[in-house]
N, C-alpha and C positions, 0 to 999 in steps of 0.2 A: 555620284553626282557631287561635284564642288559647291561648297557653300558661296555664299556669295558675302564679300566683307562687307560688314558695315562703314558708310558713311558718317565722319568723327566733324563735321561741320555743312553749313549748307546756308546758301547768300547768296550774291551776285560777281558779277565781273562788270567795274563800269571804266567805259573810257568816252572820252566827246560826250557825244549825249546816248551811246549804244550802251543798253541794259544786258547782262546773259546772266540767268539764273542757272548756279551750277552747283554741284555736291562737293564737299572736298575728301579724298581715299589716302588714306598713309599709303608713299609708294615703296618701303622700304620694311622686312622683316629680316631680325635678327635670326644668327643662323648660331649664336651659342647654346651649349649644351645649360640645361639652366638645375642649381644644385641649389643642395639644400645641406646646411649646415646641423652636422650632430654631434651626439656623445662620442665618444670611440670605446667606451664599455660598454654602452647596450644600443647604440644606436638612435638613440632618442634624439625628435627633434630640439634645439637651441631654442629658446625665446630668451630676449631682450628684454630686461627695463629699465624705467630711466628712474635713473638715481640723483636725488638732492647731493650732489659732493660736499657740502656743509656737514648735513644729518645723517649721510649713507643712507636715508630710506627713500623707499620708492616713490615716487609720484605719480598721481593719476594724469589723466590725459587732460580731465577739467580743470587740474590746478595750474600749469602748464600755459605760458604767453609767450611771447615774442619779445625780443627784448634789441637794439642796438646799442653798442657803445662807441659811447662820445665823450671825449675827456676822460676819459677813466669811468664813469657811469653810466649806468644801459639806461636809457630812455626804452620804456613799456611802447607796444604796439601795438594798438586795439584796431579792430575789425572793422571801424568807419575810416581809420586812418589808413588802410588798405584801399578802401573804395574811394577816397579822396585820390588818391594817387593812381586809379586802375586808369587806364585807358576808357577813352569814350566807347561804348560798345555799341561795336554797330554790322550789321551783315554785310558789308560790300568791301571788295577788292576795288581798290582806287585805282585808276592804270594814270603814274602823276606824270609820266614823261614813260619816252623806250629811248633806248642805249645798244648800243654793241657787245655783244658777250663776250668779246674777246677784252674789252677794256675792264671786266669787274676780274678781281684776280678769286684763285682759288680759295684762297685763304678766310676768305668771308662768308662760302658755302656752307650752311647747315644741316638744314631736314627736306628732304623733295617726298610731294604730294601729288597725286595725281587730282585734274580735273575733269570734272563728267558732267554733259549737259544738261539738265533738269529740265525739266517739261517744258516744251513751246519754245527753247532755246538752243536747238540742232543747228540752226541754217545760221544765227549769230555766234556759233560756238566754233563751226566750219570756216567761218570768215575771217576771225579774228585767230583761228590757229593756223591757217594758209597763208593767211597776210605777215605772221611772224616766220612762218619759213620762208615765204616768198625774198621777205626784207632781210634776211639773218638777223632779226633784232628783236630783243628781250623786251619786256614792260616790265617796271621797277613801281613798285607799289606799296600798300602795308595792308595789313587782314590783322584783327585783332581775334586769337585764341589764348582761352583759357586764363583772358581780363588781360592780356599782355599786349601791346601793340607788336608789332612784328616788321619786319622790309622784307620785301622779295621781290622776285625776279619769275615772270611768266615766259614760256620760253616754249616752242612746239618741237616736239621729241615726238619722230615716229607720226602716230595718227590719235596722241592727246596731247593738252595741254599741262605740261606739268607746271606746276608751283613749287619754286626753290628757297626756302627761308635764309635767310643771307645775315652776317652780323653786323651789328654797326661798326662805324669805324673806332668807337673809345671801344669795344669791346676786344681789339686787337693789341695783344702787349707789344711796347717800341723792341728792337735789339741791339736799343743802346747798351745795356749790361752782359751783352755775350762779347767772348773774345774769338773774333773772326781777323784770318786774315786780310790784307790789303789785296786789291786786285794784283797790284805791282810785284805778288808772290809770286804767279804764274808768268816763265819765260814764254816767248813764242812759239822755241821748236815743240815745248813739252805740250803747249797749246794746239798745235796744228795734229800733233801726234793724239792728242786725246779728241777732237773731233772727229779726224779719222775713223776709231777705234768708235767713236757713237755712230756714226755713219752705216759701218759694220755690222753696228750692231743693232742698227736702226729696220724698224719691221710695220708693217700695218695692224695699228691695234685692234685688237681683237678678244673683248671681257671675258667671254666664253670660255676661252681656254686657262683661265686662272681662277682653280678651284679652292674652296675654303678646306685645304687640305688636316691642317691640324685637328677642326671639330669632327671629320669624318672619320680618322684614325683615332680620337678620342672614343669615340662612339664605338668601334670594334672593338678597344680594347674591352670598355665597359662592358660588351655582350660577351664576348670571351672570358670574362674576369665571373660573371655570373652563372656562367658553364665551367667553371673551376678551373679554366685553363691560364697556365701562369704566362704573363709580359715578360719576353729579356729586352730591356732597354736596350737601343742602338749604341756603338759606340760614337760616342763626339769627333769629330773632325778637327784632327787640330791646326791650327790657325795659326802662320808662322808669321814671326812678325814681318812689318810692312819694310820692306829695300829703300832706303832714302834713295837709290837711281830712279826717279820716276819715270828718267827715257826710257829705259835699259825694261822696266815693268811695261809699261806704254808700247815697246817694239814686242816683247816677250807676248802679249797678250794680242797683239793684231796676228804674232804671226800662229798662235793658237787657234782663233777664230779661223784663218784660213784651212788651218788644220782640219778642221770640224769642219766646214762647208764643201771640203776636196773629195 
């Protein structure tokens, strides 16, 4: 019998003047193998402390503030100056406006939560996630956890309501300091020859078939390694450098792929 997760927040969803009281469920679990750091002559767990780099000695947890710096000097940061600054705390999903999901780009997606109806909130919970598939259109809102305000995007997936935490926009760095080339790099033939070549290679996506393959092969070697049986690492592939003819690779690789589908 599966346990049943717990609910990590619980409020409303408001939009107009419609109330739905809902729970909120993390919709995501990590799938790494989780370790623990030791000796390597007896195996003992590592503990950590935190060290005065002044005095080399330890420090308790009690002694221990917050500190920023500014100008060269850390201004202290006490625990009312935290609540000053926290967000107003309040249990509702504001629904402030809906938008098109196709116009927020990927790049601002963070943590997706699942929504569940809470009691007496079935028939407004059905409505309001019908009417966002019906419309293709997202509600953009904010939810404060854990004292932090938060943006996101409500959005019907399937037969729930997920909740996408999304980032702000200063929290995205410019790529004014990378060196990319100009568009003006790419001729046309090598262009039309490299759509092609995506076309080809273009399929119905489909999540399912792309497995977390490295933690699952991790995982056997671990249980083999605890049955005393030894790993020979694979040999590497090696990787020859890239052909400045991008046509010449471009043709080479379409007529590959036709190879493979003949």
């Amino acid at each position: 019998m599966e346990t049943r997760i717990k609910s990590i927040w619980t409020g409303s969803i408001t939009f107009g003047l419609i109330n739905i009281p809902i729970k909120l469920f993390s919709a995501v679990q990590e799938s790494n193998l989780e370790m623990n750091m030791l000796d390597k002559h007896d195996y003992s767990n590592i503990k950590f402390k935190r060290i005065n780099e002044n005095t080399g000695k330890e420090v308790t947890y009690a002694d221990i503030v917050k500190g920023y710096k500014l100008d060269d000097k850390y201004v202290v940061i006490e625990d009312s100056d935290f609540e000053a600054a926290e967000a107003e705390k309040t249990k509702t999903i504001e629904i402030m406006n809906f938008a098109d999901e196709k116009e927020i780009d990927t790049i601002y997606y963070e943590q997706p939560y699942y929504l569940e109806p809470d009691k007496g909130a079935v028939k407004a919970y059905a409505l309001l996630r019908d009417a966002l598939q019906a419309s293709g259109k997202v509600g953009v809102g904010t939810i404060v956890l854990r004292n932090r305000e938060s943006l996101v995007i409500l959005k019907s997936y399937k037969n729930v309501i997920v909740l996408n935490r999304i980032r702000f926009q200063e929290e995205i760095r410019t790529t004014t300091e990378l060196k990319l080339p100009p568009h003006s790099e790419t001729n046309t033939k090598e262009m039309d020859m490299a759509i092609k070549l995506v076309e080809q290679l273009t399929e119905k996506f489909d999540i399912a078939k792309y497995k977390d393959n490295y933690t699952a092969k991790l995982l056997e070697i671990i249980k083999n390694k605890a049955k005393g049986k030894k790993q020979v690492a694979p040999k590497l592939k090696v990787v020859h450098k890239q052909n400045d003819d991008l046509m010449a690779m471009l043709k080479a690789s379409l007529e590959n792929e036709k190879n493979k589908s003949s």
